[in-house]
N, C-alpha and C positions, 0 to 999 in steps of 0.2 A: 773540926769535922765530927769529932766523935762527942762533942760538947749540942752541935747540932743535931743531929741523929738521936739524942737520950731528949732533946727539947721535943723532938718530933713524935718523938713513942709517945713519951707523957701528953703534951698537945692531941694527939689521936686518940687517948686511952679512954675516953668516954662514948667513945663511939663502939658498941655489941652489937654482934652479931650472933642472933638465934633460930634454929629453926621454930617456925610454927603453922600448926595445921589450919586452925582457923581465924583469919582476922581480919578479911575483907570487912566484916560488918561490925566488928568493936573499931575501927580505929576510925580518926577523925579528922579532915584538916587536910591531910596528908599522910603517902606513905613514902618509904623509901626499902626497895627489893632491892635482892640479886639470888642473882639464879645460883644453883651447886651446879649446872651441867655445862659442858665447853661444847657443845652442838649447834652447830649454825642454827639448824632447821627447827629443834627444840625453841631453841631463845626466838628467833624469830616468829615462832609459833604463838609463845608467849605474849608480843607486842597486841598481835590480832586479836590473842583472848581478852585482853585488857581492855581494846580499842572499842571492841564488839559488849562486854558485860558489862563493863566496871561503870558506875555512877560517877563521873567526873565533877558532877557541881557541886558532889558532897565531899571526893578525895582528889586528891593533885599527886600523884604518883612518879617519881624515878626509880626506875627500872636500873640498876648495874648487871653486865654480863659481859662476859670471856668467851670466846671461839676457839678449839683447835682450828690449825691452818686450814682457811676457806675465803673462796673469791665471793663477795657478795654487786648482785649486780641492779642495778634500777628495775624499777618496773616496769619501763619502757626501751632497754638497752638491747642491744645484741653481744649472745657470749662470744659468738667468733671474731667480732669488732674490736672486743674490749680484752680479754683476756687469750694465752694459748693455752689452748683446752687440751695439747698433747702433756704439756707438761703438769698441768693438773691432774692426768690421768697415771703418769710416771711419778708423780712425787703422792697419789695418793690425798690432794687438796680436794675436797668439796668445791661444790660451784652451786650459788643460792641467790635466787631470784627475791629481793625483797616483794613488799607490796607500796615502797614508798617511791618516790624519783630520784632525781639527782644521779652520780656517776656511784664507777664501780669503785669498791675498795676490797684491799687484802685485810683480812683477818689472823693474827694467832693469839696467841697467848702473851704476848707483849705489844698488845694495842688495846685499852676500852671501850666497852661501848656503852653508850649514856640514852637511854627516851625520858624524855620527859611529858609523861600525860597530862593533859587537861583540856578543858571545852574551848571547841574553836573560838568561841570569844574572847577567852584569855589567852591562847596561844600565840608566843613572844619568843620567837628563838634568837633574838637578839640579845634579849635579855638572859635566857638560858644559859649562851655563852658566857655573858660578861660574867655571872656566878660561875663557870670555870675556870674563868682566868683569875676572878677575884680568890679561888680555892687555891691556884694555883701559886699564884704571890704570898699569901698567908704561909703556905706550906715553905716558898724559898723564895724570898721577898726580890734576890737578884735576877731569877728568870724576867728576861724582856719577851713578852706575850702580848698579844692583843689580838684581838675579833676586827675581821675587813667587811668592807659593806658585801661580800660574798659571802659572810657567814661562815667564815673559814677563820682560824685561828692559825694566825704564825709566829714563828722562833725566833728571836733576832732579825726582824723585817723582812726574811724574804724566805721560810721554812716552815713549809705546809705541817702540822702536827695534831690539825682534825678538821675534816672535810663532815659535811650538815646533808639531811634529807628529812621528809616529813612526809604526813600523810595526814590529809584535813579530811574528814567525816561530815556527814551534816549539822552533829548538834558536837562529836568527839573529835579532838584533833592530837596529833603527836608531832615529837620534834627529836630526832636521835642522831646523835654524832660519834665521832672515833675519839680515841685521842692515843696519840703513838707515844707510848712510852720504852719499851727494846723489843720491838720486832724485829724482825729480819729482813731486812733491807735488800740481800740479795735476791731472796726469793719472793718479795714484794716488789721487784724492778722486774723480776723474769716471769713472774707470773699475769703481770699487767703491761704485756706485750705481745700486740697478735701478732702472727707470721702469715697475716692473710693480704695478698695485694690483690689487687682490683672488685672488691668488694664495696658495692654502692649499698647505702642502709639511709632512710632515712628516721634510723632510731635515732635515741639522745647521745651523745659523743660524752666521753671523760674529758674534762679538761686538764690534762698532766700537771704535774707540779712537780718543783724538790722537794725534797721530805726529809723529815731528821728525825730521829728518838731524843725525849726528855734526857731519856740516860745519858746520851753524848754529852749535853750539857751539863750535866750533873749527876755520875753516875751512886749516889746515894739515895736517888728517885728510886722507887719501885711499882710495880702497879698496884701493890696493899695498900701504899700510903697514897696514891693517888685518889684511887677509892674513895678512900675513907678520907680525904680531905673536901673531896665534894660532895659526898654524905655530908660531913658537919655545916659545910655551908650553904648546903640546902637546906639542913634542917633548918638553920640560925634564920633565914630568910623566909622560912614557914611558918617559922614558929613553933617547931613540933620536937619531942626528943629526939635526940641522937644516938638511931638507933637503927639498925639494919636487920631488916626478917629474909631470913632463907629460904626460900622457894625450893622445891623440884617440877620441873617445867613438865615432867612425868605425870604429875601426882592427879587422879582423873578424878579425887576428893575435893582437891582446894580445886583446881581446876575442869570442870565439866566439858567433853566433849573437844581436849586438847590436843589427845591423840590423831584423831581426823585433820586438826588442822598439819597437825604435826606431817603427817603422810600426803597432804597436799601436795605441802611445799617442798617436798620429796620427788614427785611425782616428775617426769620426761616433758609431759604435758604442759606443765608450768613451766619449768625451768629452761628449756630451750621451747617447746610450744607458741609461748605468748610473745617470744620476739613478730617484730614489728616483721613484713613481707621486705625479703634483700634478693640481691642479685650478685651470682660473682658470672667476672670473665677473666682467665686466667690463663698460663699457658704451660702448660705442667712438660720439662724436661727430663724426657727418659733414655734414659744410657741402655743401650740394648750392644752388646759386641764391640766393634771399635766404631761406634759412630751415637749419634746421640737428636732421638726426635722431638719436634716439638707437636706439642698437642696442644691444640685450643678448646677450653671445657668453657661451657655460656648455662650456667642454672638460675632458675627463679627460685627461691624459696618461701615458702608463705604457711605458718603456723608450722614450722621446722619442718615441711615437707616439701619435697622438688615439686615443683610444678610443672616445671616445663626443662628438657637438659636438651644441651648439643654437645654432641663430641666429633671435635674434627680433626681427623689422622688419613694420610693418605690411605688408598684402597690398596695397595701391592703390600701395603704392611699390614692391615687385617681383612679380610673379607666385611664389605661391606655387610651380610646378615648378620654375621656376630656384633659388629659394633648397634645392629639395631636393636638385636636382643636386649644388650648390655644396659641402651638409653631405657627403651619400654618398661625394661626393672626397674631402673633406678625413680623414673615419674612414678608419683603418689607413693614414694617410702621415704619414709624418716631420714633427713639430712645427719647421717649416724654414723658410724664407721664399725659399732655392733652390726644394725640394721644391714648396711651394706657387705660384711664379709657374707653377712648368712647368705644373703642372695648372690653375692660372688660364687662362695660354694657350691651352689645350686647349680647354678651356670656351668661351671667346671666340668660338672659332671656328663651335660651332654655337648661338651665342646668335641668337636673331633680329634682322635688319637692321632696327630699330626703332632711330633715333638717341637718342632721349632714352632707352629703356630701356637700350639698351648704354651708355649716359657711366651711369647708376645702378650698372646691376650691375659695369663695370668700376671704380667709385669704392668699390664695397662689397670687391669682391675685393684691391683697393689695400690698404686699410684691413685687410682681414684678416693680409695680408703683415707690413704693418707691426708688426702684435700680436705676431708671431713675433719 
């Protein structure tokens, strides 16, 4: 092992990495980036700057880059479909809407992520793959790896270890995948599981898998040398040195007008906004004393705002005008659980000083929060 590992240093050792300011227009052929920042929303930024300036017929570009923990989701998904957004909120994950398709994935810092630019006519993500599997065998010739006609690469025939999405342009196209080397499994199983039932969407669905890290298989794998193993075989197959230039996805020099993109894709509006128009019916059970209600809630949602709510709870448990108040706020605000306290607050305050009915209607307003 340790005979392996001093073959692997050496085998990588011709692959640098340097920063530099300018070099979109001296290099040629091709290039091979990575970012210094672990930001969804940065890196992601990145791709669109590329997609949007860069001359692809003159360069062919992969992009390397790392995420702190973050759910990224398709361009046409739903985040309450695909992910639980409470626990995103409790553990502090991001949640980033690409601009490509395909399903959602978890991001940290023990998962890759690969684009590969160039002009839709050449754009071959099949081919893409097979140079990571072919990286990957070179680097530990025993891994059993292979690309499925889904464009998914797996582990010993049945273990997902990089899910694929793209985004084709009209003259530019891109092609970007994962690839799991020691993420955290537990909070990538818990983080890519809604707690939402009767929610109709007809956004794009994930299609689940098992999943495995590199490292189980071989925990001498690391994500440096994974790196840096498909660096070298991209360059060998571009034909260009091997050699990796540093980016700052920051930098408003190398990059013009990034930061904008960057706060887009930041933005309430994108990120939950651009979901596809859903619907929930649900029945939210609330424990009030020794007995316990069921409430049936019916909301349209469309550009992540209620369109239309019912909420139905018997009359001897709230006064009919309260519960209308309650709906007429909640139509045309933000499907939010920010959005929604403030206006619960609001509310609150001209509820009538009746103790048992305010612990009701504050317990009913709770529970609607939480739905969000």
């Amino acid at each position: 092992m340790v005979l392996q590992s001093l073959k692997n240093c050496l085998w990588l050792s011709c692959v640098l990495r340097t920063p530099k300011a300018c070099f979109w227009s001296t290099a040629s052929g091709g290039l091979i980036i990575q970012s210094v920042s672990n930001d969804v929303y940065q890196n992601l930024a990145v791709e669109d700057w590329i997609h949007d300036h860069m001359d692809l017929e003159k360069q062919q570009i992969l992009f390397l880059w790392r995420n702190s923990p973050a759910v990224v989701i398709g361009r046409h998904q739903n985040p309450w479909q695909e992910c639980n957004l409470s626990l995103l909120r409790q553990k502090n994950i991001k949640l980033a809407r690409r601009r490509s398709g395909g399903g959602t994935v978890y991001h940290d810092l023990g998962n890759i992520n690969l684009t590969f630019f160039t002009t839709r006519k050449k754009y071959e993500r099949m081919g893409n793959l097979k140079l990571v599997v072919k990286a990957l065998k070179a680097l530990q010739p025993q891994l059993d790896v292979h690309v499925t006609d889904r464009y998914d690469i797996l582990l010993d025939r049945q273990y997902k270890i990089s899910g694929t999405a793209a985004k084709l342009g009209r003259t530019s196209a891109y092609h970007h995948c994962t690839l799991l080397c020691n993420a955290d499994k537990f909070v990538l199983s818990s983080a890519l599981k809604s707690p939402y039932k009767g929610l109709k969407s007809n956004a794009t669905p994930s299609m689940p898998a098992s999943v495995k890290n590199l490292f189980e298989e071989d925990p001498s794998l690391t994500s440096e040398m994974l790196l840096d193993a498909i660096a070298k075989e991209y360059a060998v197959q571009h034909q260009i040195d091997h050699h990796i230039t540093l980016i700052n996805p920051a930098d408003e020099t190398l990059l013009p007008g990034i930061s904008n993109k960057t706060k887009e894709l930041q933005t309430w509006e994108w990120v939950y906004g651009k979901t596809p128009k859903f619907s929930i019916s649900t029945c939210l059970n609330i424990a009030y004393k020794d007995s316990v209600l069921d409430v049936k809630v019916n909301m349209d949602v469309k550009h992540g705002r209620i369109e239309a709510c019912n909420i139905d709870l018997p009359e001897q448990w709230l006064p009919p005008g309260l519960n209308r108040e309650l709906v007429q706020s909640l139509t045309g605000s933000k499907f939010c659980p920010n959005e929604t306290a403030t206006l619960v607050t609001t509310l609150l305050r001209v509820c009538p000083q009746d103790d048992e009915l305010h612990s009701r209607w504050s317990l009913l307003c709770e529970n609607m929060i939480r739905l969000m």
